[in-house]
C-alpha positions, 0 to 999 in steps of 0.5 A: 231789542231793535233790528241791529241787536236781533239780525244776528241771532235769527239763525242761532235763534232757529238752531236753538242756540240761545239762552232762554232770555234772549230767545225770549227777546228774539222772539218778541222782537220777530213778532212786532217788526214786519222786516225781522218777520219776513226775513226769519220767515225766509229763513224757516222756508229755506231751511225747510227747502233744504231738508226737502232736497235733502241737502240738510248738513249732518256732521260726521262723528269725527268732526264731532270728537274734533269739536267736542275736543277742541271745547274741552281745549277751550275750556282748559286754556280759560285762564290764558291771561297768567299765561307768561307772554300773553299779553304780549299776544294780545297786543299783537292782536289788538295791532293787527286789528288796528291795521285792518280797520284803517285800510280801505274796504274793498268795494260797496257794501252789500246790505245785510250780508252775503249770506243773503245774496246766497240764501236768495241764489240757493234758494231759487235753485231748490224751489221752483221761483227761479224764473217768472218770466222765462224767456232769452229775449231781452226784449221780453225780460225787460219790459216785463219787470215795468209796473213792478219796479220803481226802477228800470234794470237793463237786461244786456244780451250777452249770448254772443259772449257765452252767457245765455239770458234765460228769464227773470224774476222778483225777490226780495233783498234788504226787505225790498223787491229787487230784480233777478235777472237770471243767466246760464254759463254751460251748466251754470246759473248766476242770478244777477240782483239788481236794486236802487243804490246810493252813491257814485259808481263804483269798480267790481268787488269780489268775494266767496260764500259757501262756495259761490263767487260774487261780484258787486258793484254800483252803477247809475243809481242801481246796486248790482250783486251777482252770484255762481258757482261758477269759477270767479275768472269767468264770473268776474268777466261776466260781470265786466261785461254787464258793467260795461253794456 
């Protein structure tokens, strides 16, 4: 099993979810790849992070009937294909899938996924690692991140326009230390990630995880993922502002 096959089965791995064998392979796989290992280490800790806060998600017993039901509606429908008409709605699928993979993507790619970006914002928000170095002195945050780096990322003072420096950070992203550069917007935060990025520049891509925006973009050599809770007009502005800084 390589990284590309056990990525996706790290958190059906943890939840129990696999069948014996190929647990048997995840597991085998965490322990002989340092990037794997780390990234399920990671993992583990934000699980654990989260029972801690007591944020972990019980469902309710009704979500539980909604489920169990809809298997069972599954199950029933398992021979669709004597169906009259559903090859007819097959094809439309297969059609509609066609559509999607020729139109044009909407933005740079933000290495494993966005659930990273949010694993790492959630994260920094229920532990104690939200700032290494906490100052609003962007004087102070830039210059702090030097010998740590093999990169310099511009720290832009934006209180002028709202958005108040409040330190910064090393995490790690794609196996890789990136730099946090944190920012308060009232009651706020948004963690800007900033890493080495291949590639031209490119304009601001949004998206929505878990009810977080995010905004990236590539600018001089440097990949820029930003994420909120706040509402995506305001973080959408705020990014246009780092962009253009």
């Amino acid at each position: 099993m390589n990284c590309h096959e056990a990525e996706p089965l790290l958190h059906p791995y943890i939840d129990g979810e696999l069948d014996a064998a190929t647990a048997v392979g995840v597991e085998r796989h965490i322990e002989e790849c340092g990037a794997c290992g780390r990234y399920f280490r990671e993992i583990e800790e934000l699980r654990r992070e989260i029972r801690a806060a007591g944020l972990e998600f019980s469902p309710r017993p009704a979500l539980a009937r909604r489920v169990a039901a809809a298997g069972r509606a599954s199950a029933q429908s398992a021979q669709w294909w004597r169906r009259p008409f559903a090859w007819t709605a097959v094809a439309a699928a297969l059609a509609a899938l066609l559509v999607m993979l020729v139109l044009p993507t909407r933005g740079p790619r933000v290495g494993r996924s966005e659930q990273e970006i949010v694993d790492a914002h959630v994260r920094s928000l229920i532990g104690s690692h939200l700032l290494d170095v906490p100052s609003s002195d962007h004087h102070t945050v830039k210059p702090w991140f030097q010998g740590k780096l093999n990169f310099s990322p511009d720290v832009p003072d934006l209180a002028a326009q709202g958005f108040v420096l409040v330190g910064g950070r090393l995490d790690v992203m794609d196996g890789a230390p990136v730099a946090a550069i944190v920012y308060r917007r009232r009651d706020h935060v948004i963690n800007v990630f900033v890493s080495p990025g291949a590639g031209a520049d490119t304009r601001l891509s949004v998206g929505a995880s878990q009810g977080y925006n995010l905004v990236y973009w590539n600018q001089g050599g440097l990949r820029y993922r930003t994420i909120s809770d706040l509402n995506s007009a305001e973080l959408r502005a705020f990014a246009e502002l780092v962009k253009g800084h």
